[in-house]
C-alpha positions as CSV (number, residue, x, y, z in Angstrom):
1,X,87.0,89.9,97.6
2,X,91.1,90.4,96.7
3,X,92.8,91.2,99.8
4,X,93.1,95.5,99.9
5,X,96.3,97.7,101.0
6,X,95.8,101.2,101.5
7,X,97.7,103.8,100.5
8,X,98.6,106.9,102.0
9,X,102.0,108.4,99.9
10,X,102.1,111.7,98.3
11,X,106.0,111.4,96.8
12,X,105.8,110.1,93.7
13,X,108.7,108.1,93.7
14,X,108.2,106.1,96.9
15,X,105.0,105.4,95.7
16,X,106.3,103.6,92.8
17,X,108.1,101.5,94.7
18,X,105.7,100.8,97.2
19,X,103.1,99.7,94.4
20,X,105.6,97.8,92.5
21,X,106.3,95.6,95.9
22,X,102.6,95.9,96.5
23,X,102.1,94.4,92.6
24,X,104.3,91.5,92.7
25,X,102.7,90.7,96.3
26,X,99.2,89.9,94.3
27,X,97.6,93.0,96.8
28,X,95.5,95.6,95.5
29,X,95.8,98.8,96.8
30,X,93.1,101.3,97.6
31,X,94.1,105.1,97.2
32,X,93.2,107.5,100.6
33,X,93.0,111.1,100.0
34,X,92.5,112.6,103.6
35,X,90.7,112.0,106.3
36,X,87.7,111.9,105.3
37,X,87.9,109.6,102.6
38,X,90.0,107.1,104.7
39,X,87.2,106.3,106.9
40,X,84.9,105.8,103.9
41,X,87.1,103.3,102.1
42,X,87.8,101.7,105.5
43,X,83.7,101.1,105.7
44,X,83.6,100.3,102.4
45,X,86.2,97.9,102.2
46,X,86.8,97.0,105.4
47,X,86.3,93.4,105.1
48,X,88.8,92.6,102.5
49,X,91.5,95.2,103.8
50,X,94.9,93.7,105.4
51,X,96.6,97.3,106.4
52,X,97.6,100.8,105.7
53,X,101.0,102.0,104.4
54,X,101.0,105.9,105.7
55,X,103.7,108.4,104.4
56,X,104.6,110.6,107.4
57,X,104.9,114.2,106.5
58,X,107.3,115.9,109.4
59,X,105.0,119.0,108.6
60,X,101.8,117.2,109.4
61,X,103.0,114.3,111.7
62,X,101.1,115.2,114.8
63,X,97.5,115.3,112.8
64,X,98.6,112.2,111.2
65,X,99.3,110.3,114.7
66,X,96.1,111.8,116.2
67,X,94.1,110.3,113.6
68,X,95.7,106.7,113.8
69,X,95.7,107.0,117.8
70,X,91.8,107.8,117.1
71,X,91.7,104.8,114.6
72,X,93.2,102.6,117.1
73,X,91.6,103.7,120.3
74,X,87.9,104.9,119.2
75,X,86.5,102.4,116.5
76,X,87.5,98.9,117.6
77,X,90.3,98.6,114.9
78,X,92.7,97.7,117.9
79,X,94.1,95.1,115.6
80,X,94.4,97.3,112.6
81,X,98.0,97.3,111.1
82,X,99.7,100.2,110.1
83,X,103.0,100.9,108.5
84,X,104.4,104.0,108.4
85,X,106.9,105.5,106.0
86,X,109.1,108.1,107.5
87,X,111.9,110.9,106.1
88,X,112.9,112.2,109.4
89,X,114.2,110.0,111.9
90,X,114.3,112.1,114.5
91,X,113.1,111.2,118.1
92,X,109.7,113.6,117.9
93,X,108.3,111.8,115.1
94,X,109.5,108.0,115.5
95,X,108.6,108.1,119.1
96,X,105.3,109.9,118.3
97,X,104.7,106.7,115.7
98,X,105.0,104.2,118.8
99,X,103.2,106.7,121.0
100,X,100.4,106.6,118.1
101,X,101.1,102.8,118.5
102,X,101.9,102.4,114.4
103,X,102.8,98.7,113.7
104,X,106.0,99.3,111.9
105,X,108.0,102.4,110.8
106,X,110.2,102.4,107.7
107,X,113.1,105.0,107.6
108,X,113.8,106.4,104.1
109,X,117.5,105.2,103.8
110,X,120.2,108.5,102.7
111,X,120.6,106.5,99.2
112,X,117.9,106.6,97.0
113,X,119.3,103.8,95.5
114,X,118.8,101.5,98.3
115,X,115.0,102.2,99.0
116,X,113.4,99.7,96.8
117,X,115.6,97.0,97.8
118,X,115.2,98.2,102.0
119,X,111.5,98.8,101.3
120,X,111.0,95.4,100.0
121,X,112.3,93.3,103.0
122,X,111.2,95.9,105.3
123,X,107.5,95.4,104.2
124,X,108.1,90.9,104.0
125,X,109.2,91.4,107.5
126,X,106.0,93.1,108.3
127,X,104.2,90.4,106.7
128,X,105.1,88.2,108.8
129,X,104.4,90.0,111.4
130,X,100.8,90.3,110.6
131,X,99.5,88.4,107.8
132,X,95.7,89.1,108.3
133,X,94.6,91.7,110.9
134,X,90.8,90.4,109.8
135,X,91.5,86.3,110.1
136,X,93.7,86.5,113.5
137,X,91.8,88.8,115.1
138,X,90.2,86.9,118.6
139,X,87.6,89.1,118.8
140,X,86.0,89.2,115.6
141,X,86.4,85.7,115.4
142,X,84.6,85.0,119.0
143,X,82.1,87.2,118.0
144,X,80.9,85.7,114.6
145,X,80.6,82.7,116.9
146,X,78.0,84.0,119.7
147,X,75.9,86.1,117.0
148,X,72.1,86.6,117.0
149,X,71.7,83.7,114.2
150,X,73.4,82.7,111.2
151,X,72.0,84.1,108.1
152,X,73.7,82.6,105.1
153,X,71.6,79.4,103.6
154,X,68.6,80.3,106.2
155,X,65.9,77.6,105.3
156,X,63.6,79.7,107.5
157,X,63.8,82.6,105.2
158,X,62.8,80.9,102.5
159,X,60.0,79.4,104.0
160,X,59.2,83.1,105.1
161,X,58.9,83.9,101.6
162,X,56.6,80.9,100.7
163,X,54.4,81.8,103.4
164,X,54.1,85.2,103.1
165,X,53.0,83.6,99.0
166,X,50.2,81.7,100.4
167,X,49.2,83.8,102.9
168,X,49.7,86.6,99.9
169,X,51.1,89.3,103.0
170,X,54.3,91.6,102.9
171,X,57.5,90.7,104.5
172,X,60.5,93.3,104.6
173,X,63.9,93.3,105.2
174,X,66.3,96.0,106.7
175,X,69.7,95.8,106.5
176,X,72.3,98.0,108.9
177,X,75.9,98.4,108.8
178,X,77.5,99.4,111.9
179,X,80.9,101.4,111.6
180,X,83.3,101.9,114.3
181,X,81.9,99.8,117.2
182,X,83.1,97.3,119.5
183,X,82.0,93.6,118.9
184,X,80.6,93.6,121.7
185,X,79.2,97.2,121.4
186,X,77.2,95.2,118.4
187,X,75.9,93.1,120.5
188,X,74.4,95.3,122.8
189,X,72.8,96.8,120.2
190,X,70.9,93.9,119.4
191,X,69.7,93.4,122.7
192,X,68.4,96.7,122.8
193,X,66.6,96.2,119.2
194,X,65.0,92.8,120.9
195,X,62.8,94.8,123.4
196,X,61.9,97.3,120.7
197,X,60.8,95.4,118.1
198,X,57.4,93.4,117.7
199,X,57.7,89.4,118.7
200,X,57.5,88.3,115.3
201,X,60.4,90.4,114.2
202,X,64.0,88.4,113.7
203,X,67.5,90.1,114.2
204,X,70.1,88.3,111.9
205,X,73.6,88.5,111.5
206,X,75.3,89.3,107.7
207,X,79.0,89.8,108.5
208,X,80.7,90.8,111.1
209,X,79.2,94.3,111.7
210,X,76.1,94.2,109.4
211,X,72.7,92.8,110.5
212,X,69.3,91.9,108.6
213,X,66.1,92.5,110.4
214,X,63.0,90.4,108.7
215,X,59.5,92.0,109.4
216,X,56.9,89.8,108.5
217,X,53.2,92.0,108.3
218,X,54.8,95.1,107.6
219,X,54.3,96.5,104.3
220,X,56.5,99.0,102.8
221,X,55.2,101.9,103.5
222,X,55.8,101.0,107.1
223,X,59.5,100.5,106.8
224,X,60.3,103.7,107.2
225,X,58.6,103.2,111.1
226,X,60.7,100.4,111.7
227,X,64.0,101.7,110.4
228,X,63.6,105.1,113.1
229,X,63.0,102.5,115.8
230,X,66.5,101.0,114.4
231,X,68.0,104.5,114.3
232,X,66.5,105.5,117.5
233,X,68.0,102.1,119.7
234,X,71.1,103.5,117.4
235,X,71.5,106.9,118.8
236,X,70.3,106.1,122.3
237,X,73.3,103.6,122.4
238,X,75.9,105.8,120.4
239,X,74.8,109.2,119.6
240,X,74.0,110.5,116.3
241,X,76.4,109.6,113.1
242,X,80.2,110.6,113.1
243,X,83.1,110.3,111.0
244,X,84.5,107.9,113.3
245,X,80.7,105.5,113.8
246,X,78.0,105.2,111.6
247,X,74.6,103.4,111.0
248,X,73.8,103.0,107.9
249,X,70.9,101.1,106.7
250,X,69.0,100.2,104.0
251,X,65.1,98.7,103.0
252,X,63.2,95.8,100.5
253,X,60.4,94.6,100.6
254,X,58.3,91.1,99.3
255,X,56.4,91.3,96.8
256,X,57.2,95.0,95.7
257,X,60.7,94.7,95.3
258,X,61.2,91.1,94.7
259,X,59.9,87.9,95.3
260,X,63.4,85.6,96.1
261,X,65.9,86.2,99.0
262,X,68.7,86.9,97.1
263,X,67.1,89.7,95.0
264,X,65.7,91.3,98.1
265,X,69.2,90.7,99.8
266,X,71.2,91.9,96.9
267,X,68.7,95.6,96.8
268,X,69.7,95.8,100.3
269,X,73.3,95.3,100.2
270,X,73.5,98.0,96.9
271,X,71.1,100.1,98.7
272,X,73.8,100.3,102.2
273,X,76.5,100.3,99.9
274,X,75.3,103.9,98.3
275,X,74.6,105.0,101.7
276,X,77.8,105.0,102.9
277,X,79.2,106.5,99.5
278,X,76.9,109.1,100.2
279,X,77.3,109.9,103.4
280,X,80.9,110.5,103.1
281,X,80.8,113.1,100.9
282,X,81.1,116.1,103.6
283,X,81.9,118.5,101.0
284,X,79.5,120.2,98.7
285,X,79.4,119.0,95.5
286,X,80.4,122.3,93.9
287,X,83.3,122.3,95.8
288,X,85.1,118.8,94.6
289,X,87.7,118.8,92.6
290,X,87.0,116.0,88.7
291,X,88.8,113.6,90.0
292,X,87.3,113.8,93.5
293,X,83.9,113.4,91.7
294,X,84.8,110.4,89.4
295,X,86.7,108.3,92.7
296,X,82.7,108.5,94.3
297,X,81.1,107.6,91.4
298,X,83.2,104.7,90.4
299,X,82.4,103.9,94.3
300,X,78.7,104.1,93.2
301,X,79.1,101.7,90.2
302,X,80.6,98.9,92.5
303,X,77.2,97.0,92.6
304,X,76.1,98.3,89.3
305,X,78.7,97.1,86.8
């Protein structure tokens, strides 16, 4: 997956710029439109994302910092970067930005004809500063060391699959995303989904927050049973679904939705994908603006183009 900047910048002209510098870096960039939507790209894309380029409105500045202060302090995204663009540089809002513990701050110099120029070494120094908040951070790397099991190339599951052939019996599969949670908050999780679950059932890691649970003997009619066990370790653990942490999960079954790994796998991952999509629409639908609409349903279409 191309490596993701987003983008929070309503002046046209200093977005320009920032996109140019962001083009001819190779980055994509991932447009946020408030709050809401920031923490929905942030699950979405979350894996592929390097940091977030915020344009500081001295109207709104104290929202904005209480929202990356929540960012920083309440999800686990300790080692999230953050650069933020600011007009005023006066000691209210540049202090609030290292009280908010922003990465970087970028003053908007008098000329106009010196910001693309200041931008553009302003934003290589903070390169260098923090080339990968997702490879360098110690925790997420420790963590995919010490998880459940490893899941990618399992021989196991494909045995799974022959058996459950010859012994002509249902195996499913449940896949759950975590958002906004610890490593190690993970983790205790799946301790807590060990002593609920049957024996036979196996917890799996996916990435680094999303997990696979394999049921043999359970048909799909019963996943439903399983997946409020999952929900119910969940809320027991974290409370019901916020903005700021989320479960989302998803359900496939052998033989009735496929009969390989990686077409079960693949319904799965589209199926948690939606979920979130979904889920972060807080508005009601008669209430979003066209483009609003078209930005979830291009969102929708990632797994079905």
């Amino acid at each position: 997956m191309a490596e993701k900047v987003l983008i929070s910048i309503e002046s046209r002209y200093i977005k320009s710029i920032v996109l140019k510098s962001l083009f001819e870096r190779n980055f994509d960039f991932v447009d946020v439109l408030d709050e809401n939507d920031l923490m929905l790209k942030l699950d979405i894309f979350r894996e592929s994302i390097l940091f977030y380029i915020i344009e500081i409105d001295s109207r709104q500045y104290e929202g904005q910092y209480k929202l990356i202060k929540k960012l920083k302090t309440d999800t686990g995204m300790s080692g999230f970067s953050i650069l933020a663009i600011i007009h005023d540089g006066t000691a209210e809002i540049v202090g609030g930005a290292k009280d908010a513990k922003i990465d970087d701050v970028f003053l908007i110099p008098e000329k106009r004809e010196l910001l693309r120029s200041s931008f553009n070494n302003r934003l290589s120094q903070f390169l260098k500063k923090f080339p990968s908040t997702i490879v360098n951070n110690p925790e997420w790397i420790e963590y995919r060391k010490n998880i459940v099991s490893a899941f990618s190339e399992d021989e196991d599951l494909k045995h799974e699959i022959k058996r459950a052939g010859r012994g002509k019996y249902p195996v499913s599969f449940i896949m759950g995303r975590v958002f906004g949670a610890r490593p190690e908050m993970i983790q205790d999780l799946y301790n807590k989904l060990k002593s609920v679950l049957r024996d036979t059932d196996r917890i799996m890691n996916y990435d680094s927050r999303t997990f696979v649970i394999v049921c043999p003997f359970t048909p799909k009619e019963n996943l439903v049973l399983v997946e409020n066990k999952i929900r119910g370790t969940y809320e027991q653990l974290f409370g019901r679904n916020t903005v700021f942490r989320r479960l989302d999960m998803y359900g496939a079954t052998y033989p009735d939705d496929g009969r390989s790994i990686d077409k079960l796998i693949e319904l799965c991952e589209k199926g948690v994908h939606d979920s979130i999509v979904i889920s972060g629409i807080l508005e009601p639908l008669n209430t979003l603006s066209r483009e609003r609409l078209e930005e979830y349903k291009r969102m929708l279409r990632l797994y079905k183009e």
